[in-house]
Backbone as CSV, one residue per row, in Angstrom:
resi,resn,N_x,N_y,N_z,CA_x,CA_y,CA_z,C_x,C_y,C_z
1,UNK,84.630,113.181,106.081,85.899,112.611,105.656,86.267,113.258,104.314
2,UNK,87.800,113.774,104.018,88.015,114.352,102.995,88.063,113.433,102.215
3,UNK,88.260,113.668,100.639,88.874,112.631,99.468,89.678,112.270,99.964
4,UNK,90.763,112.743,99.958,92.185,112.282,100.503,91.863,111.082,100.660
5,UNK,91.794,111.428,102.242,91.088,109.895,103.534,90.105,108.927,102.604
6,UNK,89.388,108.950,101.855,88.185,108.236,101.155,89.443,107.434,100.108
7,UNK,90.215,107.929,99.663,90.757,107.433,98.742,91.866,106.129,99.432
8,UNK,92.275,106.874,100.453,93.410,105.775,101.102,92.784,104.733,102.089
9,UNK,91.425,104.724,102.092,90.606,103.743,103.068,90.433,102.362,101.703
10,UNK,90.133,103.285,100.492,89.481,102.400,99.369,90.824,101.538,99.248
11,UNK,91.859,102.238,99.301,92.919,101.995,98.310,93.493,100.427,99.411
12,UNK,93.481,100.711,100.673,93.082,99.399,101.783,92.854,98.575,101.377
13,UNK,91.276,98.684,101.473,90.851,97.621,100.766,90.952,96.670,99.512
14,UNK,91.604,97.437,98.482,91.915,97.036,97.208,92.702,96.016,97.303
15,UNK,93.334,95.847,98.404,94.684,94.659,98.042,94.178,93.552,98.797
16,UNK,94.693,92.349,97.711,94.130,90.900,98.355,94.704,91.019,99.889
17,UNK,95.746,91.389,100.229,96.594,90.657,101.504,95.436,91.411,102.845
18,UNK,95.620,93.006,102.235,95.102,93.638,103.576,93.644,93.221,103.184
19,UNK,92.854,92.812,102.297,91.900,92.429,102.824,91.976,90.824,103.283
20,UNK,92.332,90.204,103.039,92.772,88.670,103.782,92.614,89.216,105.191
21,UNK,93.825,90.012,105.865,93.847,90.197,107.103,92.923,91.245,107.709
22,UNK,92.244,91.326,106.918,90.635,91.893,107.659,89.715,91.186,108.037
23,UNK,89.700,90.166,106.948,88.963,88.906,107.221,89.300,87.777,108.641
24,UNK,90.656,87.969,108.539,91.476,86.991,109.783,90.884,87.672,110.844
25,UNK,90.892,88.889,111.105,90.940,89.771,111.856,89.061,90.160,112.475
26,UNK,88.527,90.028,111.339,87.253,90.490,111.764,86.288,89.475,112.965
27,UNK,86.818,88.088,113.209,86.028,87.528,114.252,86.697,87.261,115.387
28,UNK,88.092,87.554,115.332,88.642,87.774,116.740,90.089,88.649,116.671
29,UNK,90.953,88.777,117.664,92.155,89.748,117.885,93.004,88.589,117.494
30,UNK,94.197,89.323,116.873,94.999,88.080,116.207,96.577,88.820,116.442
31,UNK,96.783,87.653,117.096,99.230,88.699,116.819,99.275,88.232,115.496
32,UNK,100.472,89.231,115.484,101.093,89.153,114.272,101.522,87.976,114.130
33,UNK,102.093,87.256,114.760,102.420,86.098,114.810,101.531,85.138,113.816
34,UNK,100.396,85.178,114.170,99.421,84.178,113.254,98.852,84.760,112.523
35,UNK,99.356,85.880,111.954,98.857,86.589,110.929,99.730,86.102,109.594
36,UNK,101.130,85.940,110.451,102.425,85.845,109.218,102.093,84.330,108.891
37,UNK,101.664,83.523,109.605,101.671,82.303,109.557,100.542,81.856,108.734
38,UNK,99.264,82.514,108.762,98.364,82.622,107.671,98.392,83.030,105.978
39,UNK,99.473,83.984,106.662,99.235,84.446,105.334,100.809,84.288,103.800
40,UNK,101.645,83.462,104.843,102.874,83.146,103.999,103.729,84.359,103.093
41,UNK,103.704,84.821,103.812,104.141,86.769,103.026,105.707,86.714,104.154
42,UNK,106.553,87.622,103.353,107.623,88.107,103.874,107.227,88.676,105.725
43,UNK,108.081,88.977,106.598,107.145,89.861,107.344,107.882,91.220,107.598
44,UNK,108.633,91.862,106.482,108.453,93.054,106.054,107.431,93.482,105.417
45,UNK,107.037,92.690,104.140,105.673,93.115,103.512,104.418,92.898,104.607
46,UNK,104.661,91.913,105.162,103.493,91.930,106.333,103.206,93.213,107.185
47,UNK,104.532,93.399,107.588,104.630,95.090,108.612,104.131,96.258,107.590
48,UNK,103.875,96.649,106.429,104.023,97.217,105.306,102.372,97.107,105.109
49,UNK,101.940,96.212,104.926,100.314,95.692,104.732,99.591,96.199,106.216
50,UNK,99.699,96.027,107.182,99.678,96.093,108.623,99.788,98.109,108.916
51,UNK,100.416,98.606,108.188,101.020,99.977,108.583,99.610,100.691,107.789
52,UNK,99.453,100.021,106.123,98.789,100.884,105.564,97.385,100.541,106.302
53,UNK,96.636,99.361,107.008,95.969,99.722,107.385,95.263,100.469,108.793
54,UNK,96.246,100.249,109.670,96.516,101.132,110.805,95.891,102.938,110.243
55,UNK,97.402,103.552,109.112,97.070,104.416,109.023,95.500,105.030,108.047
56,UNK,94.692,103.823,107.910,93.785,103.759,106.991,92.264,104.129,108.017
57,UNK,92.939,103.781,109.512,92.358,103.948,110.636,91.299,102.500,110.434
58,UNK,91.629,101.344,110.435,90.900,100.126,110.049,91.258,99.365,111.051
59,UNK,92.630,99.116,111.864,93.107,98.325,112.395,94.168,99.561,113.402
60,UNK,93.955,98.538,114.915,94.982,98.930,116.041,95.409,97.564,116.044
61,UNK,96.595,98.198,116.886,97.651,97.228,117.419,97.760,97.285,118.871
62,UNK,98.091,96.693,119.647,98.384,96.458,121.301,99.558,95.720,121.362
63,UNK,100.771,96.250,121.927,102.136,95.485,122.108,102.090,94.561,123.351
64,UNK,102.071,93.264,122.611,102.253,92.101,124.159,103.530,91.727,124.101
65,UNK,104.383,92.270,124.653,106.174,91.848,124.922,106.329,91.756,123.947
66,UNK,106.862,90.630,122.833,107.457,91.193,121.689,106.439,90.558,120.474
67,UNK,105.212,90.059,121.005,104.523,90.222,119.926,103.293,91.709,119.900
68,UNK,102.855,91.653,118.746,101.471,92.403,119.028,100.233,92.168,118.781
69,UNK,99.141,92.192,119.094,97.805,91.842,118.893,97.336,92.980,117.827
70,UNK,96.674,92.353,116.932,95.865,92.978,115.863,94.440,92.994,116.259
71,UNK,93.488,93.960,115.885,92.599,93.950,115.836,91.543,94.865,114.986
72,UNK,90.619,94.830,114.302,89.764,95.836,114.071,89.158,97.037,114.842
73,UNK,89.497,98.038,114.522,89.130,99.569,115.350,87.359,99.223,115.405
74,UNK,87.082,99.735,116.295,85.684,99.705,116.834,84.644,100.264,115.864
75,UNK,85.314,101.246,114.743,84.632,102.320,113.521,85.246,101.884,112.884
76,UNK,85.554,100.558,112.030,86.072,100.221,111.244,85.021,100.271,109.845
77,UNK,83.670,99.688,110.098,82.402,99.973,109.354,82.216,101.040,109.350
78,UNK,82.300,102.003,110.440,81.769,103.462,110.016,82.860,103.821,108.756
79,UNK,84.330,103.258,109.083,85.161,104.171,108.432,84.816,103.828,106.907
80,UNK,84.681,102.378,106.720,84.388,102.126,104.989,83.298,102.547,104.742
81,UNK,82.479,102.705,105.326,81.152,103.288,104.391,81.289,104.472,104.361
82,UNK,81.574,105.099,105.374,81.957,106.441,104.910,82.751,106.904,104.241
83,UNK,84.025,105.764,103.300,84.440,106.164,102.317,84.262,106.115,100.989
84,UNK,82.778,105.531,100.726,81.911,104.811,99.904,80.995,106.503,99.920
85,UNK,81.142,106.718,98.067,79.668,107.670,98.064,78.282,107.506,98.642
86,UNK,78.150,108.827,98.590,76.497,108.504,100.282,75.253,107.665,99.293
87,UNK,75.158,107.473,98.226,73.983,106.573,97.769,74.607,105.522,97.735
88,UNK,76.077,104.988,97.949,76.131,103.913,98.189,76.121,103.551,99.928
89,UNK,76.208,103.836,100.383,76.554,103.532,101.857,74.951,102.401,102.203
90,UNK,75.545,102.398,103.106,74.099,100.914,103.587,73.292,101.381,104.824
């Protein structure tokens, strides 16, 4: 993984919201729907929080008619530790 990528995985994580909805997210698949409802945020900033971690490669989406299901990517752990220097990784 380049810096680049290492930097915009960290930078993810840094924010209370997208990590909130990692947490929502990490013990089951969640729509957006009860994501917005958790988390009392605009749901532009929600779509906005949601985008950076998609492209952070942390989180997919699945379109169910007009909602969508959230979920954690399957390498979601690979992806943070691997953006974590190698004596830190676990």
């Amino acid at each position: 993984m380049d810096i680049e990528k290492k930097v915009d995985v960290l930078k993810a994580l840094a924010d209370p919201y997208r990590l909130e909805i990692l947490e929502i997210l990490s013990p089951e698949i969640r729509c957006n729907c009860h994501l917005q409802d958790r988390l009392d945020i605009a749901p532009n900033l929600l779509s906005y929080h949601l985008k950076v971690l998609r492209e952070a490669g942390l989180i997919e989406g699945t379109k169910r008619g007009r909602w969508i299901d959230y979920s954690l990517t399957s390498d979601a752990p690979e992806v943070i530790a691997a953006a974590l220097p190698e004596r830190l990784r676990p």
